[in-house]
N, C-alpha and C positions, 0 to 999 in steps of 0.2 A: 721605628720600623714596624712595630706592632700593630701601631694604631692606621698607618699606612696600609696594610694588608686586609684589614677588618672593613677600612674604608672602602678598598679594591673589591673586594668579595659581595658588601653590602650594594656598593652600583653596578658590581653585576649580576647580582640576586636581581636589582629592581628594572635593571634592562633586560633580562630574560621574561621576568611577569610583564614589562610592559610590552615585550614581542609576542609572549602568547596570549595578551586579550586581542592583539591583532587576528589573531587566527581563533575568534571565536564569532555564531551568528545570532541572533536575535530570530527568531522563526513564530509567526503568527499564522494559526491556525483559524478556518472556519470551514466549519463540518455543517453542509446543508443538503437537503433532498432532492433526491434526483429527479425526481418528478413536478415540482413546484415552486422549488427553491427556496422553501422557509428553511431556518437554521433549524438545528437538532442541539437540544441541551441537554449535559451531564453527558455526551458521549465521552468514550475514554481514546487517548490518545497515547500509543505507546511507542515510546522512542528507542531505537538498538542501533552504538555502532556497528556499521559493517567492516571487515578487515579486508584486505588486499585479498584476497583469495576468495571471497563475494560470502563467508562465512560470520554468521550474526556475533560478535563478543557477547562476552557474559557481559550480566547488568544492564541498566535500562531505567529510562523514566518515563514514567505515566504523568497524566495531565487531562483536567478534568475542563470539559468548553461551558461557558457561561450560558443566562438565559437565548443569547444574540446568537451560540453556536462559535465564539469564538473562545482562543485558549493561546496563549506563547510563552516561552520559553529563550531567556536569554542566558548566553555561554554554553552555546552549544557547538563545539571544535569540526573544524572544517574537516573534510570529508565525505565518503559516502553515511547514508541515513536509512535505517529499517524504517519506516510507517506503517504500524496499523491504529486502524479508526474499527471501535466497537460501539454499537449503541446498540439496545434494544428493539426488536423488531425490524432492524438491517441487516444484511450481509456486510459481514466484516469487511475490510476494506485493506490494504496491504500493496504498497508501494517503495521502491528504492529511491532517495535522493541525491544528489549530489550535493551536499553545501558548500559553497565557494564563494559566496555575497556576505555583506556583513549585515544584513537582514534581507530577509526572504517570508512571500505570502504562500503559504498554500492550503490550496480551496479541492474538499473533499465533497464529492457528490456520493450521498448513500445512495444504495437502491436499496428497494422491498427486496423479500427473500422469494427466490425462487421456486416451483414446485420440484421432487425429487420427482424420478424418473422409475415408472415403476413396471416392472413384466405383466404382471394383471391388469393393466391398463389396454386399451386398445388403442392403436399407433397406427393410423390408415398409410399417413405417410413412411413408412418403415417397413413395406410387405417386399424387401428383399429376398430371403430368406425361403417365400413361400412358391411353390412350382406353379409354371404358367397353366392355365386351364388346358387342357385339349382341344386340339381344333378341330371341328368336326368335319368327314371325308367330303371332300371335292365329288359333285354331282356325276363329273367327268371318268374316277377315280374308280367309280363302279361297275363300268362298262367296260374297263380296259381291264385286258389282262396284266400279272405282276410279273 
């Protein structure tokens, strides 16, 4: 009866492992530029699950993209997925997944960084703010009484 129970327990240990590789995905990464579309290597690639309440879990894996700009990561549990993409001399990059494939591509396009935005600047397109000039009196305007 012993060995019966141990039996029991051991195939369903090995049918629960084999249910949950079913719900795991293979995810290939390729990080390239958004302006010319060569790849970008050594970007980093930081993975977080998300919870049901759209809040990041602790823990996380990073992964590092070869010279090609590629990188993957298999057993990775179905899901929503945090993405962000860092590399040098880009703007980070930061996206939500859904994993529900048992492998999936996704293609990151960096950009260059943006300039910051600054008040000692002069902003022609932005003169909201400033009062309309005065209009000067109607030729008419002189001659007539107020």
């Amino acid at each position: 009866m012993r060995k019966l129970a141990i039996g029991f327990a051991t195939a369903l240990l090995l049918a629960s492992v084999a249910l949950a590789q079913d719900d795991m995905a293979l995810l290939n990464f390729v990080v390239i530029r958004d302006y010319n579309g060569k790849p970008i290597r050594n970007a980093s690639v930081v993975m977080h699950p998300v919870e049901k309440n759209g809040k990041q879990s602790r823990g996380g894996l990073q992964i590092k993209t070869d010279p090609e700009g590629k990188a993957s990561f298999d057993g990775v549990p179905y899901g929503k997925l945090r993405v962000q993409v860092l590399a040098t001399g880009f703007q980070t990059f930061g996206q939500d997944y859904a994993i529900d494939q048992p492998t999936m591509e996704i293609t990151v396009k960096m950009k260059r960084p943006q300039g910051q935005y600054s008040i000692y600047e002069d902003h022609p397109a932005e003169k909201k703010d400033e009062p309309e000039p005065a209009k000067p009196p109607d030729k008419d305007s002189k001659d007539k009484p107020q």
